[in-house]
PLY file of the C-alpha trace (Angstrom):
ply
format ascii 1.0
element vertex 90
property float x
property float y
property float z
element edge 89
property int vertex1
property int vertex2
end_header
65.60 108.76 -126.72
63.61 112.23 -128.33
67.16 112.52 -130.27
65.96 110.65 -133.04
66.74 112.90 -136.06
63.64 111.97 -138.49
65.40 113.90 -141.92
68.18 111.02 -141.63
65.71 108.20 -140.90
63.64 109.29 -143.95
67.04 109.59 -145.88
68.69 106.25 -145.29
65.04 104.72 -145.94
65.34 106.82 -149.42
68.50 105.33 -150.32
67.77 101.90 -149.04
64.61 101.96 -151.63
66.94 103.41 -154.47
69.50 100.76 -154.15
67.15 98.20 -153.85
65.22 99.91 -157.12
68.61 99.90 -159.02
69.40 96.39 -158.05
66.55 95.05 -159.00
66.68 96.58 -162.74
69.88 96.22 -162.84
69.50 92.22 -162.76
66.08 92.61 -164.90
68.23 94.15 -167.47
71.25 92.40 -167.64
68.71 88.95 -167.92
67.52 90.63 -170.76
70.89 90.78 -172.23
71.91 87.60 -171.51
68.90 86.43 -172.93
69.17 88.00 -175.97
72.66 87.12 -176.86
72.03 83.56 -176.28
69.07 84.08 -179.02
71.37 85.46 -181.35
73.99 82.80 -180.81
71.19 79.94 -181.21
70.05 81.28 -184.19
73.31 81.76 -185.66
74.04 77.82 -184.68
70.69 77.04 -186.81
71.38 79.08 -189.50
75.45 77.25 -189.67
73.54 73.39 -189.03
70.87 74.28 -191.68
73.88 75.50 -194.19
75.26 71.67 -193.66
72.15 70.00 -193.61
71.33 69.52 -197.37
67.26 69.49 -197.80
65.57 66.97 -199.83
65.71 68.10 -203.99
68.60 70.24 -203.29
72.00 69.22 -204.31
75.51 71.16 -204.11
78.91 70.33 -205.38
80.29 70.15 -202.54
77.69 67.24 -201.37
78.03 65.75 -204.45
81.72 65.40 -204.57
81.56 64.10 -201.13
79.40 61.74 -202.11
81.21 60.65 -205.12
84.16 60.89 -202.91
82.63 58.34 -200.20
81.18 55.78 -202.90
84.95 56.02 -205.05
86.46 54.91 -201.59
84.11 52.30 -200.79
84.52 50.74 -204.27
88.39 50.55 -204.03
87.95 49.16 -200.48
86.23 46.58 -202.01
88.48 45.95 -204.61
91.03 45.75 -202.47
89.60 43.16 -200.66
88.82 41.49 -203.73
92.27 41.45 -204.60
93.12 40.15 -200.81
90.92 37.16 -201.32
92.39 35.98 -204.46
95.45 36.81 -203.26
94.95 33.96 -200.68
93.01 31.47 -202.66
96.01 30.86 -204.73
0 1
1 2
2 3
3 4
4 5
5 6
6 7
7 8
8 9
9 10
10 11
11 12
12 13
13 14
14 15
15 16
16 17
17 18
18 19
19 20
20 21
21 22
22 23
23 24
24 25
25 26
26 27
27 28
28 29
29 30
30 31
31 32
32 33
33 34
34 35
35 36
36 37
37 38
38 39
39 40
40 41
41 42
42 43
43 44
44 45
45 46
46 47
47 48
48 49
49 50
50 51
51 52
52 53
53 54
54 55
55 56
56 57
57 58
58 59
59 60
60 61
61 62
62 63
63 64
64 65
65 66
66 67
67 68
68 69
69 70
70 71
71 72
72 73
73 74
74 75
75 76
76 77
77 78
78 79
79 80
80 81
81 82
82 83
83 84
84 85
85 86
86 87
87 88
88 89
């Protein structure tokens, strides 16, 4: 049992403690990536909502063709059931 060879005991402790070292930074790190990219993709979501959310005040063409669009459709619905109803009262 006095065969115990202490320079590989204190080696394989040495590497034991460097892998764990490396492991554990490793994972620290590649949190901190994962974290970050999933920052940069929220704020690129915000930034594409915000570009389609139009603030109060502020008006573009395309919202306002939309809108026109919308209330031009709504109209000729209406007409058309107009038309429907008189259609059937006769």
């Amino acid at each position: 049992m006095n065969d115990i060879d202490y320079q590989q005991v204190i080696k394989w402790i040495l590497i034991v403690l460097a892998a764990g070292f490396i492991g554990h930074f490793g994972k620290s790190f590649a949190v901190y990536l994962i974290a970050t990219a999933r920052k940069k993709q929220n704020l690129a979501d915000e930034e594409r909502s915000e570009a389609f959310v139009k603030q109060p005040g502020e008006t573009t063409s395309s919202a306002t063709s939309e809108t026109a669009e919308t209330r031009a459709r709504a109209e000729k619905k209406a007409l058309k059931a107009l038309v429907k109803l008189k259609k059937k009262e006769k």
